[in-house]
C-alpha positions as CSV (number, residue, x, y, z in Angstrom):
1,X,29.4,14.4,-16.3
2,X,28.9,13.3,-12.7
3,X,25.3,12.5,-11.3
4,X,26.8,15.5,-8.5
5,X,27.5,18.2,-11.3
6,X,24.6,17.3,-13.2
7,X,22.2,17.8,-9.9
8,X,24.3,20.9,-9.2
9,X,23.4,22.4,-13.0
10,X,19.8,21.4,-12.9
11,X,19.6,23.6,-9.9
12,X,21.2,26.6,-11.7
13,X,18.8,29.3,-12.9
14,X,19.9,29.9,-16.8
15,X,20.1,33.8,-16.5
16,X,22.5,34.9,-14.1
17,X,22.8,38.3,-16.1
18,X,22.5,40.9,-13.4
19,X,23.3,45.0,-14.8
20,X,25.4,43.4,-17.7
21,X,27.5,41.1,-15.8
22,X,27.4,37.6,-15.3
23,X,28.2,34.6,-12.4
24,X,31.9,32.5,-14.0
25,X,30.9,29.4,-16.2
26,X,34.7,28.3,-15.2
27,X,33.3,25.2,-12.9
28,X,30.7,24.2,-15.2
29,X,32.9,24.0,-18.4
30,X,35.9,22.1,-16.4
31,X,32.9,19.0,-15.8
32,X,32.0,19.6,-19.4
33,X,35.4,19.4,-21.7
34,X,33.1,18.6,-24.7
35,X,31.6,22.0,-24.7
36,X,32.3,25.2,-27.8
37,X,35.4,26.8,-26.1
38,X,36.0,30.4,-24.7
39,X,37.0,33.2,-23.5
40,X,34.6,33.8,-20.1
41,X,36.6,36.8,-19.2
42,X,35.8,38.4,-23.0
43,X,32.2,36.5,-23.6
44,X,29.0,37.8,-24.0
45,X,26.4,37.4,-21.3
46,X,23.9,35.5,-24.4
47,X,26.8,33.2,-25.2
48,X,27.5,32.4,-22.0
49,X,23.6,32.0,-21.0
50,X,23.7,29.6,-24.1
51,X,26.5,27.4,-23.1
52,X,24.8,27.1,-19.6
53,X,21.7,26.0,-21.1
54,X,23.5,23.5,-23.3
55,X,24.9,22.5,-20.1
56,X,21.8,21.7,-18.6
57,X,20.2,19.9,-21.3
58,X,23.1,17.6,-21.3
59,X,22.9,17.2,-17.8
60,X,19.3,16.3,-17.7
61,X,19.8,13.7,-20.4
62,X,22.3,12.1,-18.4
63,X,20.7,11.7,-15.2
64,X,17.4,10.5,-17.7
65,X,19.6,7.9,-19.1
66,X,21.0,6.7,-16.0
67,X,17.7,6.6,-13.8
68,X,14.1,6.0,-14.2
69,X,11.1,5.9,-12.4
70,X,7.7,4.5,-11.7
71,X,4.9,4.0,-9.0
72,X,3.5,0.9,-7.3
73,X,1.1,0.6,-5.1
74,X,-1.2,-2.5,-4.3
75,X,-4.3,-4.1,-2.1
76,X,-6.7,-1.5,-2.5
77,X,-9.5,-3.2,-2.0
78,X,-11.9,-0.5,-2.8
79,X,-15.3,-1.4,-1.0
80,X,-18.1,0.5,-3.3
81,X,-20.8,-0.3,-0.9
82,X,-18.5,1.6,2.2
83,X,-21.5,3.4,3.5
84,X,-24.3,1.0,3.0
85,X,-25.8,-1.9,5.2
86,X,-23.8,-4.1,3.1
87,X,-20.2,-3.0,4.0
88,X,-17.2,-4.7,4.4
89,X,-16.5,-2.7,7.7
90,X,-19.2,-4.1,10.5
91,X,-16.7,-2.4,13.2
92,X,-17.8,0.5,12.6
93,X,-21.5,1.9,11.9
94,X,-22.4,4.2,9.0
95,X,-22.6,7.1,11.1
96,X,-19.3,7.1,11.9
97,X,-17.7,6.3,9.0
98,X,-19.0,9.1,7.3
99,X,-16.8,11.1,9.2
100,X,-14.0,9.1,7.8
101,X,-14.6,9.1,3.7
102,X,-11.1,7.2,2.7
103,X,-11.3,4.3,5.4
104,X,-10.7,3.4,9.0
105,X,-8.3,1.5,10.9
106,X,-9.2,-2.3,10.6
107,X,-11.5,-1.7,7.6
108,X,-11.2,-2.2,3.8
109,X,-11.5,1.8,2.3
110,X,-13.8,3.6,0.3
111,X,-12.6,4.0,-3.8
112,X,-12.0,7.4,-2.8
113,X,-9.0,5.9,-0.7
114,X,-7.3,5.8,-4.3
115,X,-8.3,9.0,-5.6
116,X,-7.4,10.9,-3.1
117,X,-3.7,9.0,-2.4
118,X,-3.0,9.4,-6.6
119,X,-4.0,13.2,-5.9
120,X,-1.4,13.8,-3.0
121,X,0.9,11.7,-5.3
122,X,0.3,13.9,-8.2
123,X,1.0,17.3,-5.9
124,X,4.0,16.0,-4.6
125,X,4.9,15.6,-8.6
126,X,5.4,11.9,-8.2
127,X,4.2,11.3,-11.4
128,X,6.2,14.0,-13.1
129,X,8.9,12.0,-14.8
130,X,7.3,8.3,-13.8
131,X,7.3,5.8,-16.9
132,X,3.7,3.8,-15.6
133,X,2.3,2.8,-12.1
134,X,2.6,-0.8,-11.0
135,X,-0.3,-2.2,-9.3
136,X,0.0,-6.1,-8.3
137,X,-3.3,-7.0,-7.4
138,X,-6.6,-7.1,-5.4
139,X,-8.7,-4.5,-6.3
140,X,-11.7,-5.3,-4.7
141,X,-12.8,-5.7,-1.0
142,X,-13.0,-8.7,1.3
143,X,-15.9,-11.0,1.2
144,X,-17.0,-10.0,-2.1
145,X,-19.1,-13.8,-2.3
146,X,-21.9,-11.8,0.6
147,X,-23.2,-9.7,-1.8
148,X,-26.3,-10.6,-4.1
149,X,-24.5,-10.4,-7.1
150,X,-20.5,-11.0,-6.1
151,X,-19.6,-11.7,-10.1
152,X,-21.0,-8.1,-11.7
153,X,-19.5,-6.2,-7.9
154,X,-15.9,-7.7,-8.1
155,X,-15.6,-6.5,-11.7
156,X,-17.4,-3.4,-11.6
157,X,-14.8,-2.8,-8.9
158,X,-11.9,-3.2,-11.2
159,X,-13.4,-0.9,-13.6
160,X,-14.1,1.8,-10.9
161,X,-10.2,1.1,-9.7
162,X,-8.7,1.2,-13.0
163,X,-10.7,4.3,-13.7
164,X,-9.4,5.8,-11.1
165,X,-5.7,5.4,-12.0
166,X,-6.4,6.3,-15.4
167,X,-7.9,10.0,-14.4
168,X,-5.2,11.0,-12.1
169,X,-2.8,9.3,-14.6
170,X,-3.5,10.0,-18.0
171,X,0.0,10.6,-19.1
172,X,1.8,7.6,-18.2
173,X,1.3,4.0,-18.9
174,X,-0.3,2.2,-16.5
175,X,0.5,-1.7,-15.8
176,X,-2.2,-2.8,-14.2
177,X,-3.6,-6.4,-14.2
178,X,-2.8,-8.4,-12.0
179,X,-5.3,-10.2,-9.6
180,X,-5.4,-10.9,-6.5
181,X,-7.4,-13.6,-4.0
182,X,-10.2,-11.4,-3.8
183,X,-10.4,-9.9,-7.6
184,X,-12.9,-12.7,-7.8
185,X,-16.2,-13.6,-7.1
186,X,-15.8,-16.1,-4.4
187,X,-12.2,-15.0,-2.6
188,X,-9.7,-17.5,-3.9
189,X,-11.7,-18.9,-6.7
190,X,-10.7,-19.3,-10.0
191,X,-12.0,-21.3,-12.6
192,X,-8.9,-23.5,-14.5
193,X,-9.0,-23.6,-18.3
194,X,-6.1,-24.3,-19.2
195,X,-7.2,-26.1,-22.2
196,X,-9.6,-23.7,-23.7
197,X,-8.3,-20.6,-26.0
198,X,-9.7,-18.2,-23.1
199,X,-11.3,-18.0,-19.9
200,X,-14.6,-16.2,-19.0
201,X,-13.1,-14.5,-16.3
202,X,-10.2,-13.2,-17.3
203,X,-11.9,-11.5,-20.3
204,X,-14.0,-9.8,-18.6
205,X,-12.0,-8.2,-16.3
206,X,-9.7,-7.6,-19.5
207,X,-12.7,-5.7,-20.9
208,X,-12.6,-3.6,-17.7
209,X,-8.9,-2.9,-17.9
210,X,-9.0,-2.0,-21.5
211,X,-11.7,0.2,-21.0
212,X,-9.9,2.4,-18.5
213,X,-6.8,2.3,-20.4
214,X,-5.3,0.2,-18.3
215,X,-4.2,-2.4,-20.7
216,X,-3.1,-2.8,-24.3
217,X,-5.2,-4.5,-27.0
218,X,-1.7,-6.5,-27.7
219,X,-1.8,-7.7,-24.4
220,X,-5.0,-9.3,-24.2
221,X,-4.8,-12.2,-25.7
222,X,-1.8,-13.6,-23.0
223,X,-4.3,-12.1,-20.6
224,X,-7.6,-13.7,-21.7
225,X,-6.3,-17.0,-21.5
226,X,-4.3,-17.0,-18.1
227,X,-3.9,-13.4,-16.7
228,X,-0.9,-13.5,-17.3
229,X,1.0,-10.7,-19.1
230,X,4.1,-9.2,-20.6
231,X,5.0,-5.4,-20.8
232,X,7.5,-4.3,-22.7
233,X,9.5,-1.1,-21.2
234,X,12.8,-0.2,-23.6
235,X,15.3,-2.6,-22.7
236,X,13.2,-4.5,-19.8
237,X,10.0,-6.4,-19.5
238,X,7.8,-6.8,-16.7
239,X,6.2,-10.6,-16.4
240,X,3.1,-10.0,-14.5
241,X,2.1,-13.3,-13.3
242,X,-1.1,-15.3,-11.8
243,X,-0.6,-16.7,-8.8
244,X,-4.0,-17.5,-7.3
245,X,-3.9,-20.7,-8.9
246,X,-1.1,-21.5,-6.9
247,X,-2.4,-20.7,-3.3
248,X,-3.1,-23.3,-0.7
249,X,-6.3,-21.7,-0.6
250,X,-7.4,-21.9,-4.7
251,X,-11.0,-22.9,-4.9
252,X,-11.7,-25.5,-6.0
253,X,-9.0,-27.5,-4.7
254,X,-7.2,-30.0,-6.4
255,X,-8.4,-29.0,-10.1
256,X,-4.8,-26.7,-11.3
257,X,-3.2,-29.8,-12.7
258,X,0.9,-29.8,-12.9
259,X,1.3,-26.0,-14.9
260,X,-1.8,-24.4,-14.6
261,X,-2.3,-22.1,-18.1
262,X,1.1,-23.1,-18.8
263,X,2.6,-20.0,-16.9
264,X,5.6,-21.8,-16.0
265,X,6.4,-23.3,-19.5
266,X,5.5,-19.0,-20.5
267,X,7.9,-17.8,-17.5
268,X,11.0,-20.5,-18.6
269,X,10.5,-19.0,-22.1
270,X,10.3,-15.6,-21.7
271,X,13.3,-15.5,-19.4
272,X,15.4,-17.6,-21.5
273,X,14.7,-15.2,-24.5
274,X,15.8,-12.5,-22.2
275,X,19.0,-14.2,-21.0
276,X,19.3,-14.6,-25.2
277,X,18.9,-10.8,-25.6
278,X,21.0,-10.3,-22.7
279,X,17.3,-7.5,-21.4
280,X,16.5,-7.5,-18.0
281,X,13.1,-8.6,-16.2
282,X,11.2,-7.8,-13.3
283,X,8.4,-10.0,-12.0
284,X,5.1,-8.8,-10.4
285,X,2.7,-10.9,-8.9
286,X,0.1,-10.7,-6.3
287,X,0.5,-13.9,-3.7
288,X,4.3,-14.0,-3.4
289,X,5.8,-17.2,-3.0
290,X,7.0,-19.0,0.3
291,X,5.8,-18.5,3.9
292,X,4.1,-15.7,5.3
293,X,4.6,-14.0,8.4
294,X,1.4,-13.8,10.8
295,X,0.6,-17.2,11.4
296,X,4.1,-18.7,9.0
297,X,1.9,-20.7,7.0
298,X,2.4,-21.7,3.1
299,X,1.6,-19.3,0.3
300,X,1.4,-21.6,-2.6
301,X,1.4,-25.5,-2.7
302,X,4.8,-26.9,-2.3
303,X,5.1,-28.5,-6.1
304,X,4.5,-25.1,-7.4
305,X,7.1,-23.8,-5.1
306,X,9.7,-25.7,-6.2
307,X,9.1,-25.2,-9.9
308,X,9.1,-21.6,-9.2
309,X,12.6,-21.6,-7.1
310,X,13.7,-24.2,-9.9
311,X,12.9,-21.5,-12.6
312,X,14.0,-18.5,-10.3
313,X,17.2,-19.7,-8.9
314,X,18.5,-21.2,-12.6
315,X,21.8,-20.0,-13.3
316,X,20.9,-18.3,-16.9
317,X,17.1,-17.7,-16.0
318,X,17.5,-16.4,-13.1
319,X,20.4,-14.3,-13.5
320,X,18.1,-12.0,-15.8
321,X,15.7,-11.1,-12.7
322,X,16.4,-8.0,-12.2
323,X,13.8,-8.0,-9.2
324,X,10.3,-9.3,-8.0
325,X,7.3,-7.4,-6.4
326,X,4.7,-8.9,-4.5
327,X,1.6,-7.8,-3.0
328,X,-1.0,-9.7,-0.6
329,X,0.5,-9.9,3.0
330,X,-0.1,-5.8,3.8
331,X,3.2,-5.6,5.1
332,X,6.9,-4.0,4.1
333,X,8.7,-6.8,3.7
334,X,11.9,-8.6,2.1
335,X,12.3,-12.5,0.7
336,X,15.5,-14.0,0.5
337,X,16.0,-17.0,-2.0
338,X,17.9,-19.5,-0.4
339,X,20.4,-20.5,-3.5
340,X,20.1,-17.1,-5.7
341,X,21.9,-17.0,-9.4
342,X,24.5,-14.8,-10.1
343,X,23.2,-11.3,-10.3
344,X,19.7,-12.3,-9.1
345,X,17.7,-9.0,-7.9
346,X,15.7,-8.2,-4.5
347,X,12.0,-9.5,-3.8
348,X,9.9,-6.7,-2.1
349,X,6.9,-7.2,-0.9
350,X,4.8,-3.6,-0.3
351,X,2.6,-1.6,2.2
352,X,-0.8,-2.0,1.4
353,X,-3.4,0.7,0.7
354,X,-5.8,-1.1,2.8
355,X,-5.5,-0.4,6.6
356,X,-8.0,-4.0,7.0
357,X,-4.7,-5.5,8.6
358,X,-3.2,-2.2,10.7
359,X,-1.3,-1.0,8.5
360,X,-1.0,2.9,7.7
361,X,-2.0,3.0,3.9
362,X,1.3,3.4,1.7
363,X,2.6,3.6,-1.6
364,X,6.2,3.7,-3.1
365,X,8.1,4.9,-6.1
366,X,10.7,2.8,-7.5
367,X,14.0,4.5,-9.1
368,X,16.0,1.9,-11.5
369,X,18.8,2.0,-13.9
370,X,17.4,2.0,-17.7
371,X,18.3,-1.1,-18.1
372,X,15.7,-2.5,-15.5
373,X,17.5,-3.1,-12.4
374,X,16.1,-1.0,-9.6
375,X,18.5,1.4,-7.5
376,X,16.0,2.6,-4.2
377,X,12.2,3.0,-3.8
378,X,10.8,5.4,-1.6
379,X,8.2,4.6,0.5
380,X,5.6,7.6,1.4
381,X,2.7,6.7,4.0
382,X,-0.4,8.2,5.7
383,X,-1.5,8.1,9.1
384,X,-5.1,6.3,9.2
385,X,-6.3,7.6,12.5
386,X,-6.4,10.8,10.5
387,X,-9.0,9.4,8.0
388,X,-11.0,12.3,7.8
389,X,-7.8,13.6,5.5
390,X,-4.9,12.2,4.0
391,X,-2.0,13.9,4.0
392,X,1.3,11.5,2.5
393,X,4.5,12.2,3.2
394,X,7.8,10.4,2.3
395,X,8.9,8.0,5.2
396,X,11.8,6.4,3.9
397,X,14.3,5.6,1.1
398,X,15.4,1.8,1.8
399,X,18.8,2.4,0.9
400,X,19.5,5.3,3.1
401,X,17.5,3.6,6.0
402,X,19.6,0.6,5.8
403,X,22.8,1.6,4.2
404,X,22.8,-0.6,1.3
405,X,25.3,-0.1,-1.4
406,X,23.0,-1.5,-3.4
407,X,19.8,-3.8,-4.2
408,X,20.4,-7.2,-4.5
409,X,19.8,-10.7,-3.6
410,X,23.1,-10.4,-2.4
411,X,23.1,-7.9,0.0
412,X,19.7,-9.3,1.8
413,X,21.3,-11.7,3.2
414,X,23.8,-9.8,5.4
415,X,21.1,-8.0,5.9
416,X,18.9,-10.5,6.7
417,X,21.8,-11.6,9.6
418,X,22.1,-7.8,10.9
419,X,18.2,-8.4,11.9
420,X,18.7,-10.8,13.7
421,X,21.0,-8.5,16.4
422,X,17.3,-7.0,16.9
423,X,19.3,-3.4,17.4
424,X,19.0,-0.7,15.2
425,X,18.2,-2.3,11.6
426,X,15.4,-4.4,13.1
427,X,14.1,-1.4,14.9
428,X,13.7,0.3,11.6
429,X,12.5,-2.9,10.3
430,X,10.0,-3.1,12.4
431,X,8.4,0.5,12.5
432,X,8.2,0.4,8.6
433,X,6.5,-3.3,8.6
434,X,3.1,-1.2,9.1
435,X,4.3,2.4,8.4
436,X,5.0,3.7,11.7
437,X,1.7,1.7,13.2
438,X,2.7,-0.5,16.3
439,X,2.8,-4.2,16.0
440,X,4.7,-7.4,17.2
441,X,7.7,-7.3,15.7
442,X,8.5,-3.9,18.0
443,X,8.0,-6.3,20.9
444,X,11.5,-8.0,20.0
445,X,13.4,-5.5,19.7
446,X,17.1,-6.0,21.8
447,X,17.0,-4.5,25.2
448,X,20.0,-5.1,27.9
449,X,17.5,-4.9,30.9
450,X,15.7,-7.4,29.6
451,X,16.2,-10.8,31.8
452,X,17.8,-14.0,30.1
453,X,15.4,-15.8,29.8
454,X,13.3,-12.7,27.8
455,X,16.7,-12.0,25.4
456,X,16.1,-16.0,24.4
457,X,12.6,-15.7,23.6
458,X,13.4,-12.8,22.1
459,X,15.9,-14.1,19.7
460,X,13.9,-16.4,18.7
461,X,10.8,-14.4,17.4
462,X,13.2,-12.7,15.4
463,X,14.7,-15.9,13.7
464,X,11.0,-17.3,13.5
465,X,11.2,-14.0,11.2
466,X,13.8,-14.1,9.5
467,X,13.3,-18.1,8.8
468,X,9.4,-17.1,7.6
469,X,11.4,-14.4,4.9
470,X,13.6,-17.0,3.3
471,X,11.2,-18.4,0.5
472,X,11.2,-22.2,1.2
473,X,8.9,-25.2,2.2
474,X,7.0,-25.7,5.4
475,X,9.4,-28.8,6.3
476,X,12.8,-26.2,5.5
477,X,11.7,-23.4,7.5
478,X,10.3,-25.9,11.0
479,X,14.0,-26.9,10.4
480,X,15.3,-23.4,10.2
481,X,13.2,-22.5,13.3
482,X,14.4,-25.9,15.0
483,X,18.3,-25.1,14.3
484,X,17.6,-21.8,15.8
485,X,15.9,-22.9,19.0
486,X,18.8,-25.8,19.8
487,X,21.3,-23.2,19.4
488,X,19.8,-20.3,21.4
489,X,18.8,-22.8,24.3
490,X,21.7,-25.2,23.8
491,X,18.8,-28.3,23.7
492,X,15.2,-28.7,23.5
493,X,15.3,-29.3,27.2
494,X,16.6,-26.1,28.6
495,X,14.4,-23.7,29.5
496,X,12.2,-24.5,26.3
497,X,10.4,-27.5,26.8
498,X,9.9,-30.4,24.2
499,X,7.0,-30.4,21.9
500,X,6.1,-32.0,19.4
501,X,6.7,-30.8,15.3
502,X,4.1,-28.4,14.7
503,X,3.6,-28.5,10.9
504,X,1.0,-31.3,11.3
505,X,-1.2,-29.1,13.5
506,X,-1.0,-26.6,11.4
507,X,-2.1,-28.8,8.4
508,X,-4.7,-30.5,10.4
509,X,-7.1,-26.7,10.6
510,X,-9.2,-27.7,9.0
511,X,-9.9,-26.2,4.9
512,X,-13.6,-25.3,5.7
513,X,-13.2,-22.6,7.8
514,X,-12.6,-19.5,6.7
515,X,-9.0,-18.1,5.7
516,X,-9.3,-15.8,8.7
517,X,-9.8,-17.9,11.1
518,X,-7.4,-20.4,9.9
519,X,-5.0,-17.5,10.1
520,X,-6.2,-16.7,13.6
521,X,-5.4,-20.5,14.9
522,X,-1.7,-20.5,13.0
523,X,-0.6,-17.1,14.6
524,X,-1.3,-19.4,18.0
525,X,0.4,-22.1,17.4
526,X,3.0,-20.5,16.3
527,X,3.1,-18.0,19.0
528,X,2.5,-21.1,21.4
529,X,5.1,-23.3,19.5
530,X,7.8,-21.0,21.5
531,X,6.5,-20.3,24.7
532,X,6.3,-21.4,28.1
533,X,2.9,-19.6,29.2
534,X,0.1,-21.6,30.8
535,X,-1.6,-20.5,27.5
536,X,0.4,-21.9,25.1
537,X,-0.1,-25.4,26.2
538,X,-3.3,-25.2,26.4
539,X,-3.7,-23.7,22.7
540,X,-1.5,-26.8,22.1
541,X,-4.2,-28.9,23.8
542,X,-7.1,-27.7,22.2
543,X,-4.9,-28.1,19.2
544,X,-4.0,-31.5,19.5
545,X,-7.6,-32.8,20.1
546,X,-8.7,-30.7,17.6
547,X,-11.3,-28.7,19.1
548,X,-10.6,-25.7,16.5
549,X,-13.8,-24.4,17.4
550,X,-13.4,-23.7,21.2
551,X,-9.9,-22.6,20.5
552,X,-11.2,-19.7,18.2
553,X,-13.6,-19.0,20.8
554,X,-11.4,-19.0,23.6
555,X,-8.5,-16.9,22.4
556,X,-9.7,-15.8,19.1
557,X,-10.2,-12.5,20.8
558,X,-6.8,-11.9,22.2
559,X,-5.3,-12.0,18.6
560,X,-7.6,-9.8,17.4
561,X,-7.1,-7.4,20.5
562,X,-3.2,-7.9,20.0
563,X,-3.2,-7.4,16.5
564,X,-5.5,-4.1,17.1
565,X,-3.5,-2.4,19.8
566,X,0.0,-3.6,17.6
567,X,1.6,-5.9,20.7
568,X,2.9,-9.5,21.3
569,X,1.1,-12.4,22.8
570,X,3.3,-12.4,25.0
571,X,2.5,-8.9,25.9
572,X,-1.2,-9.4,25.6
573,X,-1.1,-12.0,28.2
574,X,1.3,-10.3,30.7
575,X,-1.0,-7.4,31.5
């Protein structure tokens, strides 16, 4: 039967016996040649009521066969001490916030953020028919290390979380896990063990998982030792991966050795055995891998890069990926691998719940084929400045936005180049980057009154974007943004003036300061890197002699004030 017919039967009340007569079963039994035979002239209202119903059952376990679905949401980062003198949110001062009980713009939310977005999720039904919620990572608020007792905070905070999802989810698994940067003590610490049968850690946050029924007894003893974890989903699997072991930012530094809690030896063999059993896999993690797109600086350190893409972009390995989802950067984004397998799946990157980075707090549901690869997601958001109340409300399917046969590594890429026009794909882009909140990437949009000399700079922002989305090295994507810039200006000369390469300043910010601020200096020279404004050579100045501290100090304020108010640099300093 065809999805169409089945949709049309489901909607079909099974009485239509109205004084003794009863609507024609004709249409239905011509999409249904397998059903009892007869007469529908000479049959009885019962038999016909019966045949409809048979109908409909076989209907519904078609459509069940064909598509699944699930939840995922990520980046929480539930602040438990929201309304006390040691909150995350300084912006804002405890008067005021009570007003607001799920969060505030620029702010990491109150747990009830959670409960109250699973509660809208559960009215809208979300969950009726959904096999388990994905959540890929960070629990628990910024700057967790301030408070007097950061260890027994964090994890008390994935207990609260996971308790959360397991009251207004009691019915369906939930895979739940995965840490982020900041599901530690000190943000971007964790403690390598690779040769010890587990780590201190990751048991007790297992403890806090388990206890919510969030995760299996089976599936503690991957987890106990690296974090890492397999699910098992009918004729799928979901590899939840560690990844703060393999950010630039890890604490301490220099201490992961080549295959930290040999995840990658783990990764090459569960995909191979899933190429053997010719199964599916998805892949959820919490940092993703690559560049990221605020200041385009590095992710992870470039050796475990290239194992990853090695591992990810094999021809049998590879080919199994049916797709990957990432948490971390707040933001609705794409990755593009830049030699994908055969077959290879989509990388998604989500929304946050968090609105710390101005974003409107969002979540999606994922629809996929039984067999693990993913058909849409639907992405359903809530506007922040209402914080007093959330009300969520579906904002868009990503197949019908875009008008994508389908989901795959191999349809990003044209659409990937169709961004670049900056017309109406990148418009949509853009407004669903922060759920309908303004920011940057607006600012490029294609506009025919715009001057020559704007369309150029333009153009370029957007394939600084779309070169930040292809997961690669820092030396690939200054070469990707360099190829870009000679042919939009013809040569360095013309109307872009020569500078130098960029990636040693950006390597140069110094590791002591805090991720923030080194964020806050890369989204300068980056944003400086292509302009002409009396600012950005002077942010290249500074840069150059190193005086990160007056730098900060001197236009610190304007990216915070940008970012805020959801405009360019270039906007920023225009007015």
């Amino acid at each position: 039967m065809s999805p169409s017919m089945a949709a049309l039967v489901s909607r079909l009340p099974v009485w239509l016996c109205v004084s003794g007569t009863f609507t024609t079963l004709a249409p239905l039994q011509s999409a249904a040649s397998d059903l009892p035979e007869f007469d529908v002239a000479d049959a009885t209202c019962e038999a016909k009521a019966e045949s409809l119903m048979m109908l409909q059952s076989r209907a519904h376990n078609t459509v069940a066969t064909m598509r699944r679905k699930s939840l995922w949401l990520t980046d929480l980062h539930a602040d438990l001490y929201y309304l006390s003198d040691v909150r995350q949110c300084v912006k804002k001062n405890v008067s005021t916030l009570r007003h607001f009980p799920f969060g505030v713009m620029g702010c990491d939310p109150a747990a009830t953020l959670l409960s109250e977005t699973l509660r809208r999720a559960t009215s809208m039904q979300l969950d009726r028919g959904a096999d388990f919620a994905l959540y890929t990572g960070d629990f628990s608020r910024h700057n967790m290390g301030k408070l007097e007792n950061p260890y027994k905070n964090v994890s008390a905070t994935i207990g609260k979380v996971s308790l959360i999802f397991d009251k207004h989810l009691p019915n369906i698994s939930k895979v739940v896990g995965t840490l982020g940067n900041d599901d530690t003590p000190i943000g971007y610490f964790q403690n390598i063990t690779t040769d010890r049968t587990t780590n201190r850690w990751f048991v007790t946050c297992g403890e806090e998982l388990q206890n919510a029924h969030c995760m299996t007894k089976e599936s503690r003893k991957e987890y106990d030792y690296g974090s890492y974890f397999e699910v098992r989903m009918g004729n799928y699997s979901i590899l939840n991966i560690a990844t703060v072991m393999y950010s630039v930012f890890h604490k301490p530094p220099n201490t992961s050795g080549s295959d930290p809690f040999h995840q990658f030896a783990w990764l090459r063999r569960k995909l191979t055995e899933a190429a053997r059993d010719k199964r599916k896999v998805w892949i959820a993690g919490h940092i993703p891998p690559g560049i990221e797109t605020f200041g385009y600086t590095e992710l992870w350190e470039p050796s475990y890069l290239r194992e990853y893409l090695n591992i990810v972009q094999d021809e049998v390995m590879g080919s199994v990926i049916a797709a990957q989802f990432f948490g971390h950067v707040h933001k609705d984004e794409i990755r593009i691998l830049p030699n994908p397998p055969p077959g290879a799946g989509p990388i998604f990157l989500s929304l946050s719940l968090s609105p710390v980075y101005y974003n409107n707090p969002a979540f999606k549901t994922v629809t996929w084929h039984e067999n693990g690869e993913v058909v849409d997601f639907d992405t359903f958001y809530a506007q922040m400045s209402n914080g007093s109340s959330m009300h969520y409300e579906l904002g868009y399917s990503f197949r019908s936005l875009y008008a994508l046969k389908k989901l795959s590594m191999e349809s990003f890429v044209p659409f990937a180049q169709e961004l670049l026009q900056g017309t109406e794909q990148w418009i949509s882009y853009a407004k669903w980057y922060t759920a309908t909140y303004p920011n940057d990437l607006n600012s490029f949009a294609t506009n025919a009154s715009d001057p020559p000399s704007v369309q150029k700079q333009k153009a370029l922002r957007r394939q600084q974007y779309v070169c930040g989305v292809t997961i690669q090295s820092m030396e690939s994507f200054e070469d990707c943004v360099e190829s870009a810039r000679l042919s939009i200006y013809k040569s360095v000369q013309d109307d872009l003036g020569a500078k130098a390469p960029l990636a040693p300043l950006v390597k140069a910010v110094p590791k002591t300061l805090d991720v923030k601020k080194h964020m806050i200096i890369a989204r300068l020279l980056r944003w400086a890197e292509l302009s002409e404004r009396p600012e950005a050579f002077d942010i290249l100045r500074l840069a150059e002699q190193h005086h990160w501290m007056e730098l900060l100090q001197r236009y610190g304020p304007a990216v915070e004030r940008s970012w805020e108010e959801g405009i360019s640099l270039d906007d920023f300093f225009q007015r």
